[in-house]
N, C-alpha and C positions, 0 to 999 in steps of 0.2 A: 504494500500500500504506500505510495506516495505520500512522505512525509508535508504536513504544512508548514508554512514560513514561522509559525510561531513554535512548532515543534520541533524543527530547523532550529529554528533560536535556543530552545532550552537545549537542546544535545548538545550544540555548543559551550554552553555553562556549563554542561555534565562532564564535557570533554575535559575540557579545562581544568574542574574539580579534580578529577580522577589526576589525571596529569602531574598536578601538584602534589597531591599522596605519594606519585609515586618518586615524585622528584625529578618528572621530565618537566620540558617547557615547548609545549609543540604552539608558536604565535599564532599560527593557523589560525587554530579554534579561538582564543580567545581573541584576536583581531577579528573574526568573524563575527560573535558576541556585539564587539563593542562599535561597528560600524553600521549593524540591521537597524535600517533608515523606515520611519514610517512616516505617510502623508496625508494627511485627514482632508478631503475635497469635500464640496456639495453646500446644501442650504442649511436653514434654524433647525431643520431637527440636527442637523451635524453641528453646530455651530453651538448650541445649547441656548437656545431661544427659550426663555420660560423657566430655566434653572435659576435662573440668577446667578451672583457673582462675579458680573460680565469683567473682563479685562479690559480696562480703560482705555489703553490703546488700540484695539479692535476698534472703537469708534461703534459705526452705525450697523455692523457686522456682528455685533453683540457677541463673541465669543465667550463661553463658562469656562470657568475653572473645574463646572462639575460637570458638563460634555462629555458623552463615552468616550471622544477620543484621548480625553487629557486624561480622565479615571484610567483607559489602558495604557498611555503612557508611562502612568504615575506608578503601575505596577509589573509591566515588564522593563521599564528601563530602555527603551529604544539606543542604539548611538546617535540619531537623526530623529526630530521630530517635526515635521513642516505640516502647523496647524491655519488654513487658508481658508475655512470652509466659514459662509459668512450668510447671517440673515436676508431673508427675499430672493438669493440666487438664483437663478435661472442656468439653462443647460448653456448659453452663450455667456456668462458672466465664469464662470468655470473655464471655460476656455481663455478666455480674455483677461483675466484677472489671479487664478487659482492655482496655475499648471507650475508656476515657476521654480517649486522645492521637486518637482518630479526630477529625476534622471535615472540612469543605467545602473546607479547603485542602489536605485531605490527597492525595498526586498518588499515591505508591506504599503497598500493604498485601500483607504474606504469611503464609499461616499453614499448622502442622498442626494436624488438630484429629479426632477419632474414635476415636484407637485407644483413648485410655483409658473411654472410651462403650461400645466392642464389647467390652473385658474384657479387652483385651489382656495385662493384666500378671498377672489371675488364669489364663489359658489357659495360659501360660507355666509358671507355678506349678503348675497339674496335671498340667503333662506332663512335668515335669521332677522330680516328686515321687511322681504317681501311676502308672497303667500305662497301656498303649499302648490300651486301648479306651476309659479313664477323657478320656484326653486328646483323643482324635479325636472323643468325645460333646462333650464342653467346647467343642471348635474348631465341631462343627458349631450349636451353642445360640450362640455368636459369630456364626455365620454368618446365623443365623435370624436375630439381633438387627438385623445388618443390611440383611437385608430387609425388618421389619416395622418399626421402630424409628429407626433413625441417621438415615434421608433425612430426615426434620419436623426431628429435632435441628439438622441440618446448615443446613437451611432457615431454622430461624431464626435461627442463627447468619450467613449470609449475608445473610438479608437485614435484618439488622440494621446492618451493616456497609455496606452499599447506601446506607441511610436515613442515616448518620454520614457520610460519604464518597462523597457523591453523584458525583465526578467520579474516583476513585479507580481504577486500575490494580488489579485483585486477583490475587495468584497463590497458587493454594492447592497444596500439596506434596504427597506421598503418602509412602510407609514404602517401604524394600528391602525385598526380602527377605533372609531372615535364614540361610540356609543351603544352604551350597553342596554339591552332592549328590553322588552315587556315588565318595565318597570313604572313607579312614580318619579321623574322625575321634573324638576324646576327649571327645563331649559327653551318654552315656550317654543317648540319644535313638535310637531305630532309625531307619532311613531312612523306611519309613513315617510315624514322625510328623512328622521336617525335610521332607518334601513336603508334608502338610497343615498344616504351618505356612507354610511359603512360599505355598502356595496361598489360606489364610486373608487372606494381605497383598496378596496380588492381587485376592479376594472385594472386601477395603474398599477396597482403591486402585480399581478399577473403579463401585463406586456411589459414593467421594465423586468422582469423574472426572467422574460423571454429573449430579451435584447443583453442579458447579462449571459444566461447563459451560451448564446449566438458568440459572444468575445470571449468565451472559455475563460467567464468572470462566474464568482459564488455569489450567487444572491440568498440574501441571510433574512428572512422572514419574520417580523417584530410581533404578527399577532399574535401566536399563543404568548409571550411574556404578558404582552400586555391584556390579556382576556382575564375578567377580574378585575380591571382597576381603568377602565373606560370611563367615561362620565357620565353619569346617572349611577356609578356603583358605587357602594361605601366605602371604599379605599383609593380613589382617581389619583391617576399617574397622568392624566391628561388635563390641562386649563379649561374654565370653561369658558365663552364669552365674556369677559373682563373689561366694561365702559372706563376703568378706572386706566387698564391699559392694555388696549386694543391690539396690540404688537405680541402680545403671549398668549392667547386665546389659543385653543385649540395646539397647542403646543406641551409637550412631554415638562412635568417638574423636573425637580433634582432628581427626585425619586423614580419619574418614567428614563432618566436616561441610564442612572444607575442598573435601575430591576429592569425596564423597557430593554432597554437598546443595547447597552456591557454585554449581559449574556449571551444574546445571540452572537454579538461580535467576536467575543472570544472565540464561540466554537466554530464559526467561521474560520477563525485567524490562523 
């Protein structure tokens, strides 16, 4: 079985370990160790929108200190860590903006990237503003987008990333869904539309599923983490509409990026 980049990484440590017991010093492995470069791409859910803690310098990018990417950093010890991935992103702002810690040494790469391309944040907006058929039209012109439209985006956003990172581990992530159903809940949405919203996050999780695997990229699946702690459940790992501050709505807490998003990524990694 083909070892993964992060399995690669620890046999390295073990090598090294070992090594030292015995009183070799093979640089090899532990140069190897210490130069596995990882590069966080994509939008708020990668960026850590809604965790709080943002790094000030990130600016309008809102970058977490509690981010899955920086919680995995924080725990494997990368030798390289190039964290670019930045609120609102779009599949052209990743290109244009995001690529530039990529290169040929680069060992691990993760990203999300799509939903702010499908509308995701205006769909939201009409459903949670307009009516119940205003919104389900919205979610299905999202839908449409992503059949005639997101795959080429997606394409060449991968493989561009290919071309940068010729020997690179890719794991691209997917969205939860966002609402846990046949419940009470206070989010002035009927259950009709919390199904065509969770169903819309399934729609993009399954063609970018499809478009990761086509680049002999892992695409790493966030719903079961997050099933259980959807909004309208007792334990939400996801914001809900927030007038107080409109920018973290529907966006993973600390704790969705932690329990959400870490897990799947490691087993990806």
């Amino acid at each position: 079985m083909k070892l993964s980049r992060l399995a690669a990484l620890a046999s390295s440590f073990a090598l090294a370990a070992a090594a030292a017991l015995l009183g070799a010093a093979p640089a090899s492995a532990a140069q190897q160790a210490a130069s596995f470069g990882y590069v966080a791409l994509g939008d708020s859910y990668s960026s850590g929108v809604g965790a709080g803690s943002y790094d000030s310098a990130s600016g309008n990018c809102k970058r977490s200190t509690k981010a899955y990417p920086v919680l995995w950093a924080a725990a494997h010890s990368p030798g390289s860590f190039g964290f670019t991935a930045c609120s609102g992103a779009r599949t052209g702002d990743v290109l244009s903006g995001q690529m530039g810690p990529l290169n040929a040494d680069t060992d691990l790469v993760s990203i999300t990237i799509g939903g702010n391309d499908a509308g995701f944040s205006d769909v939201m907006t009409t459903c949670v503003l307009q009516s119940e058929s205003s919104c389900l039209s919205r979610i299905n012109q999202a839908k449409a987008y992503v059949d005639s439209t997101l795959p080429g985006k997606l394409d060449q956003v991968y493989s561009a990333i290919r071309a940068k990172a010729p020997a690179a581990h890719v794991v691209v992530l997917g969205y939860p869904r966002f609402y846990k159903l046949a419940g009470t809940c206070a989010t002035g949405l009927s259950e009709t539309e919390r199904s065509a919203i969770n169903g819309a996050s399934d729609y993009l999780n399954t063609a970018t599923a499809k478009r990761a695997a086509d680049h002999g990229f892992t695409f790493a699946s966030v719903v079961g983490s997050f099933t259980g702690h959807e909004i309208c459940s007792s334990s939400a790992w996801l914001h809900s509409v927030n007038w107080l501050n409109i920018g973290e709505s529907y966006h993973p807490t600390a704790a969705g990026q932690s329990g959400g998003y870490l897990p799947p990524f490691n087993s990806a990694a």
